[in-house]
Z-matrix of the N, CA and C atoms (Angstrom, degrees):
N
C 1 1.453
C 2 1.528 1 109.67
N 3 1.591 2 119.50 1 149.01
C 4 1.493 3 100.17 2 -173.20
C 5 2.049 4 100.21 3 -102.45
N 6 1.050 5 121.66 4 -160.37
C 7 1.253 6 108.45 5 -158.50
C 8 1.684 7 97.61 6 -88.04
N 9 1.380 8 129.44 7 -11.17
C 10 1.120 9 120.94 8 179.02
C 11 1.472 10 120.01 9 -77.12
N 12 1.571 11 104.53 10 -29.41
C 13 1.278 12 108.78 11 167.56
C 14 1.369 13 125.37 12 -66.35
N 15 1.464 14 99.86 13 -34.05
C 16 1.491 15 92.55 14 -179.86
C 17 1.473 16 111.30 15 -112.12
N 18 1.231 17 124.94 16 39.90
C 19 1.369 18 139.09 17 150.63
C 20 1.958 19 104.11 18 -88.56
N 21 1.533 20 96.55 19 -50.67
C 22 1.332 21 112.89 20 176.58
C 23 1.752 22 121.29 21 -44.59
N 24 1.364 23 115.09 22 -45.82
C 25 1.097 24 142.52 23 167.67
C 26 1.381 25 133.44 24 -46.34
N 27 1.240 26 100.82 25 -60.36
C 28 1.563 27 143.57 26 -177.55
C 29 2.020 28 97.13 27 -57.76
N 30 1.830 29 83.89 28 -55.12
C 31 1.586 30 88.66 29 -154.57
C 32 1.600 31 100.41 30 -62.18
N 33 1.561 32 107.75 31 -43.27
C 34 1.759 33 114.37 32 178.74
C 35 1.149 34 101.02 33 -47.45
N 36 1.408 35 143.52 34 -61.05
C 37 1.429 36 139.63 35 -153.25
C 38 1.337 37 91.00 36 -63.72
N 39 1.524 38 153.48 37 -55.63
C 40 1.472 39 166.62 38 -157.38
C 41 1.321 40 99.82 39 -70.46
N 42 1.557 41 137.37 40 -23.20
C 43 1.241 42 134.54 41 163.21
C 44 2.116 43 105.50 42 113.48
N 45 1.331 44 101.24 43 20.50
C 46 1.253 45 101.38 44 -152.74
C 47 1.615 46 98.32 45 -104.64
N 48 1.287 47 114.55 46 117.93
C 49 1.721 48 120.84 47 -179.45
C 50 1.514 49 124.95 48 -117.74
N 51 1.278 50 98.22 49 138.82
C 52 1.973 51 97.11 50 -162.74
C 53 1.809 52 99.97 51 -72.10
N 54 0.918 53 88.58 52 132.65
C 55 1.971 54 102.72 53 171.92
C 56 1.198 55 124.52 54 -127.09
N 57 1.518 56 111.79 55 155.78
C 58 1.321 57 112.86 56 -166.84
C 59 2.082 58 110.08 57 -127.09
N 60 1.082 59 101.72 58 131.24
C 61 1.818 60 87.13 59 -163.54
C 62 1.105 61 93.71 60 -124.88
N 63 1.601 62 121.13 61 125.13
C 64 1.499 63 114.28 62 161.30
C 65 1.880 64 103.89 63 -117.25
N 66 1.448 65 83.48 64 93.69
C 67 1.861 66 77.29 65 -176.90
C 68 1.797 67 101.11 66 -84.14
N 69 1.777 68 108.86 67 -160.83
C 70 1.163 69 97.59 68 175.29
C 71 1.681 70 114.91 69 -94.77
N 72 1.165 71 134.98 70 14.39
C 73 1.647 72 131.52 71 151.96
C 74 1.336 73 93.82 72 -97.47
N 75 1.488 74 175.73 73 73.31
C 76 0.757 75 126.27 74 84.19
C 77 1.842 76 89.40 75 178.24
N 78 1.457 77 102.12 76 -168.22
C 79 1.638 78 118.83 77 177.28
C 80 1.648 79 107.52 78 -103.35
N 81 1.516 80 108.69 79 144.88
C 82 1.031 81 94.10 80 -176.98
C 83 2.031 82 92.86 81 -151.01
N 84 0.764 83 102.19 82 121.51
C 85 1.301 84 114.74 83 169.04
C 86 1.368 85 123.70 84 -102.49
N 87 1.772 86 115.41 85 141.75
C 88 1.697 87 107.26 86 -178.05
C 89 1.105 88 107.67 87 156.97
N 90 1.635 89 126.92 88 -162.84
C 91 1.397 90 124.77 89 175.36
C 92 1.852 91 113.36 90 -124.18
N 93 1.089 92 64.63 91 159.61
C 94 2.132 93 78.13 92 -176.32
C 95 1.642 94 98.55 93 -133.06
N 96 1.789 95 96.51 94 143.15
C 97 1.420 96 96.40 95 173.69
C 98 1.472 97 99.00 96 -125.17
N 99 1.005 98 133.81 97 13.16
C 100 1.712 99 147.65 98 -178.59
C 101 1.107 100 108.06 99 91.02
N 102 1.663 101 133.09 100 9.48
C 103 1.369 102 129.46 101 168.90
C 104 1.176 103 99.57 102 -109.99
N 105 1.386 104 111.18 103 -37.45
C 106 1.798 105 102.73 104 -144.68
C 107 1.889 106 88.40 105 -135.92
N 108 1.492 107 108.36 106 -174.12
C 109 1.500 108 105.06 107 -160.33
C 110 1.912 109 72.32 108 -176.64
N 111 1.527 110 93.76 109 102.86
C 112 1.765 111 102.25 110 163.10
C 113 1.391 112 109.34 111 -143.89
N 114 1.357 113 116.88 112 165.63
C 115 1.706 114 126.55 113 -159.85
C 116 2.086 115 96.95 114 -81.90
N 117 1.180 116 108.24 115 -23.82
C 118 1.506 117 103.74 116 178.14
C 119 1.590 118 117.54 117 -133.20
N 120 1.134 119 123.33 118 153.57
C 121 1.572 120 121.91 119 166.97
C 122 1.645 121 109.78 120 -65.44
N 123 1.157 122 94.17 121 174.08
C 124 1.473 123 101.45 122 -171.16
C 125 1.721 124 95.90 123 -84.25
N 126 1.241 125 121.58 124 164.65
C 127 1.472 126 129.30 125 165.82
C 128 1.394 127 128.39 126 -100.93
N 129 1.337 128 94.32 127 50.38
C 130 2.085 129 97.01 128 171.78
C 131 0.745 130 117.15 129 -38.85
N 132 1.901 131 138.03 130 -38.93
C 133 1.614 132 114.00 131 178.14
C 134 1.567 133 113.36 132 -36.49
N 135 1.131 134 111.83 133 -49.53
C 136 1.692 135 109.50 134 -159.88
C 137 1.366 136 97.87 135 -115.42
N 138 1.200 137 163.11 136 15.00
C 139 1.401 138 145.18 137 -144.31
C 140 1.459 139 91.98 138 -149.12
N 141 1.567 140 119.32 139 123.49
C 142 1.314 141 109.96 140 -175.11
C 143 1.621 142 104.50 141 -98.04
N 144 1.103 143 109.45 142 -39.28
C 145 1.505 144 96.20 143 163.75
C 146 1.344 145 132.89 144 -40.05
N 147 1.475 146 106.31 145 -27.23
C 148 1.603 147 114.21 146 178.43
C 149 1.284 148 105.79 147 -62.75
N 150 1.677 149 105.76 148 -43.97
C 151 1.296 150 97.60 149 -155.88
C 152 1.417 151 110.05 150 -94.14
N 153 0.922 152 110.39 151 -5.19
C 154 1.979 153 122.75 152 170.23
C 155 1.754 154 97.11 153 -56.36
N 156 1.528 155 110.21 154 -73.68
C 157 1.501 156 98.10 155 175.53
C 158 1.494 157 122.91 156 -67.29
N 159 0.904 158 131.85 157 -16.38
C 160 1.800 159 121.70 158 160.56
C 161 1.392 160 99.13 159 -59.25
N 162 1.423 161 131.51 160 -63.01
C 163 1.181 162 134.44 161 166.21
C 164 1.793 163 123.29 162 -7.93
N 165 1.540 164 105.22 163 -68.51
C 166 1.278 165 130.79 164 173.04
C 167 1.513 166 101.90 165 -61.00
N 168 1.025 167 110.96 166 -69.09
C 169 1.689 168 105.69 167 -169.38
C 170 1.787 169 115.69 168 -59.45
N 171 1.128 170 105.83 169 -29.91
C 172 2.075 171 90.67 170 -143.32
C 173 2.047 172 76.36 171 -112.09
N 174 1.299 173 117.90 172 -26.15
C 175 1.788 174 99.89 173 -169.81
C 176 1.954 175 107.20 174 -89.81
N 177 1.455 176 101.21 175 97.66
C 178 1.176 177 93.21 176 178.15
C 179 1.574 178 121.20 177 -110.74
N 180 1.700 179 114.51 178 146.08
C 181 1.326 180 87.47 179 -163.40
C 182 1.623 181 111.92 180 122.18
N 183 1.296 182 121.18 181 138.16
C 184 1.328 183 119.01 182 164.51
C 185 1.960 184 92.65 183 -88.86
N 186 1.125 185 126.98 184 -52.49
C 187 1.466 186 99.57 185 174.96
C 188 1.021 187 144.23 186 2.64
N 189 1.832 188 93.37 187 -65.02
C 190 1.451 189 120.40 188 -147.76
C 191 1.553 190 85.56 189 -107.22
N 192 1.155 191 129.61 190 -15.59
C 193 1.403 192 126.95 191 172.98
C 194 1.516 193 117.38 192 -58.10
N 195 1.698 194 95.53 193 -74.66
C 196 1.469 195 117.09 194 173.03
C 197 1.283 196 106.19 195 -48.51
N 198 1.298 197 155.43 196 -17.96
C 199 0.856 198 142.98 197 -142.10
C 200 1.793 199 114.56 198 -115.24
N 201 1.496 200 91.85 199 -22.16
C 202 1.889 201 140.25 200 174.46
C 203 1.177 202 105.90 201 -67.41
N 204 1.385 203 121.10 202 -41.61
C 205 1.113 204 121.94 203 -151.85
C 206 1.280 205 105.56 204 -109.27
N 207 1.509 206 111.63 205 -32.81
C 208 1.671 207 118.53 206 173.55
C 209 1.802 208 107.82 207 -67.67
N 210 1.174 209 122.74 208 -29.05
C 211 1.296 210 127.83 209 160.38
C 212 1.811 211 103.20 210 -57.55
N 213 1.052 212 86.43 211 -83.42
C 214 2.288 213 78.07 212 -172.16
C 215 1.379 214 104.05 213 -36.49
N 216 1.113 215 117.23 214 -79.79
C 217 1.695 216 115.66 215 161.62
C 218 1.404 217 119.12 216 15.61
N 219 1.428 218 105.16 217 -80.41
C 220 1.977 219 118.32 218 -166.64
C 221 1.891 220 110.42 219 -119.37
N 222 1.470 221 90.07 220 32.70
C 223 1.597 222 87.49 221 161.05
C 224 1.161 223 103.65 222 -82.60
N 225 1.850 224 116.95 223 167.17
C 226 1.437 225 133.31 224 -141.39
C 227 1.775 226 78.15 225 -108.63
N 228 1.374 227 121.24 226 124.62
C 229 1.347 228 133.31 227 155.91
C 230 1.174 229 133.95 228 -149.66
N 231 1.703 230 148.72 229 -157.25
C 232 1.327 231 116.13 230 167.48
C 233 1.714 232 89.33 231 -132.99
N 234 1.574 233 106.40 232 99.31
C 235 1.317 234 137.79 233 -163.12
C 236 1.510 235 100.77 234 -102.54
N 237 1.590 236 136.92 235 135.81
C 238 1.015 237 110.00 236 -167.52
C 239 2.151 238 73.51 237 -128.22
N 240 1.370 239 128.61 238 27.30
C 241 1.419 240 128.84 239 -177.41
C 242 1.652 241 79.44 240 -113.83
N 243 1.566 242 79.14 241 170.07
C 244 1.628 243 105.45 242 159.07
C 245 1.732 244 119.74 243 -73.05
N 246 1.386 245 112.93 244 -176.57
C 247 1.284 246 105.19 245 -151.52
C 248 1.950 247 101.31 246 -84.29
N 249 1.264 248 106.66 247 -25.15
C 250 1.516 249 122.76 248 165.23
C 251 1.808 250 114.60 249 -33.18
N 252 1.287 251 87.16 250 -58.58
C 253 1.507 252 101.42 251 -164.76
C 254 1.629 253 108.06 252 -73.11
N 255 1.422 254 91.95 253 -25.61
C 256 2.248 255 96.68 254 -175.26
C 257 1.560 256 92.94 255 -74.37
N 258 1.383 257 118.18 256 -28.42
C 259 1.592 258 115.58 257 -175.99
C 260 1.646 259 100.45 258 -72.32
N 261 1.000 260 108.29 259 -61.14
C 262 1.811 261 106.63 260 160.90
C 263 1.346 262 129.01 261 12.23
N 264 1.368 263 91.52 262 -90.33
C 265 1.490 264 137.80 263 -173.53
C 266 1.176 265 126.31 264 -70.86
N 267 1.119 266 99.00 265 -25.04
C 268 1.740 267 109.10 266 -166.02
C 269 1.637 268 111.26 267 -66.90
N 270 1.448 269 97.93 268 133.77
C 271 1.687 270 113.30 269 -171.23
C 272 1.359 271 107.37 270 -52.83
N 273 1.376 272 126.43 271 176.88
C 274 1.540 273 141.10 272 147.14
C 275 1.798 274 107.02 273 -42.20
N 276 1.419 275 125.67 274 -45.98
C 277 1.654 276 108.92 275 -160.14
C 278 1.868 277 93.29 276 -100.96
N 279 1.296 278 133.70 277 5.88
C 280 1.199 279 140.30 278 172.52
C 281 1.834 280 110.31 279 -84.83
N 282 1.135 281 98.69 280 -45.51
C 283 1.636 282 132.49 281 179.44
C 284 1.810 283 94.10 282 -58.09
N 285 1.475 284 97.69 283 -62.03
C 286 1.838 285 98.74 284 -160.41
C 287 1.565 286 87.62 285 -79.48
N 288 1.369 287 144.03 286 -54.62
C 289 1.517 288 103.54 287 167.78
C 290 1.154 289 158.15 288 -73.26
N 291 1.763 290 130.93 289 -5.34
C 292 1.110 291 126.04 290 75.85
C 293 1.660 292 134.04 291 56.57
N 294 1.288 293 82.86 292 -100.65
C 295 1.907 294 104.43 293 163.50
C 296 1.635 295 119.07 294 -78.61
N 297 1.107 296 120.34 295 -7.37
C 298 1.814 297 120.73 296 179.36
C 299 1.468 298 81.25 297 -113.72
N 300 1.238 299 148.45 298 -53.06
C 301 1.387 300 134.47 299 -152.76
C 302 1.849 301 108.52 300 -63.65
N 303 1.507 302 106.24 301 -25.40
C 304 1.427 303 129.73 302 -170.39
C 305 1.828 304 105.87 303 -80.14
N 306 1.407 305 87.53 304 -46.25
C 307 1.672 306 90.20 305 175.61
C 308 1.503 307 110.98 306 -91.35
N 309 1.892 308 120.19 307 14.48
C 310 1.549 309 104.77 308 175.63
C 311 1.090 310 108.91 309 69.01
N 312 1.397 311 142.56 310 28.84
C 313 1.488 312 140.04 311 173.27
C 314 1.237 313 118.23 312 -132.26
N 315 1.480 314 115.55 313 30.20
C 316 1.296 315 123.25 314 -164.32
C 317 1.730 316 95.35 315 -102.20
N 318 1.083 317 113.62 316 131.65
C 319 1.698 318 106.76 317 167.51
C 320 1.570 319 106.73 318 -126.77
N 321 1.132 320 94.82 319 124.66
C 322 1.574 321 112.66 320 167.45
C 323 2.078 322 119.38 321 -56.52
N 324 1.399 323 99.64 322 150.60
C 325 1.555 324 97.42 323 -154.39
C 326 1.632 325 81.39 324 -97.63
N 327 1.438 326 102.63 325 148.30
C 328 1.837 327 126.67 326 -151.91
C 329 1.501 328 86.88 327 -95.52
């Protein structure tokens, strides 16, 4: 997936939908998640803060926890730690697939 997709992804699972506003001052294009109303999604590929709150919001559940973590865990890398420490470490775009592989929304590149 390239990072737009899975920024794209990420943001749907988080509750976040693109909108379009034509009030009477002006046009406004962007996304709303029912709190907030900004011109872009956040960038989980790379942004770990992003993905800390996607984290918080969309994994609910020890299920869906354990299940997060066994992904960071036994992704394919050339790790010379145990599997603890790759969960650690692991970047922002490791994290967001990771987090789509957990919610089943991960698609492999064709």
């Amino acid at each position: 997936m390239t990072d737009e997709q899975i920024n794209a992804a990420i943001a749907e699972a988080c509750g976040w939908r693109a909108v379009c506003v034509n009030a009477d001052s002006g046009y406004y294009k962007g996304f709303d998640n029912g709190a907030e109303l900004r011109p872009d999604l956040p960038d989980y590929s790379s942004d770990l803060n992003a993905m800390h709150e996607a984290e918080e919001e969309a994994l609910k559940g020890y299920e869906q926890i354990a299940t997060y973590v066994w992904h960071l865990e036994n992704r394919s890398g050339d790790w010379s730690t145990d599997e603890h420490m790759m969960a650690t470490h692991a970047t922002a775009r490791q994290r967001a697939e990771a987090f789509l592989r957990t919610l089943g929304k991960w698609e492999e590149a064709e």
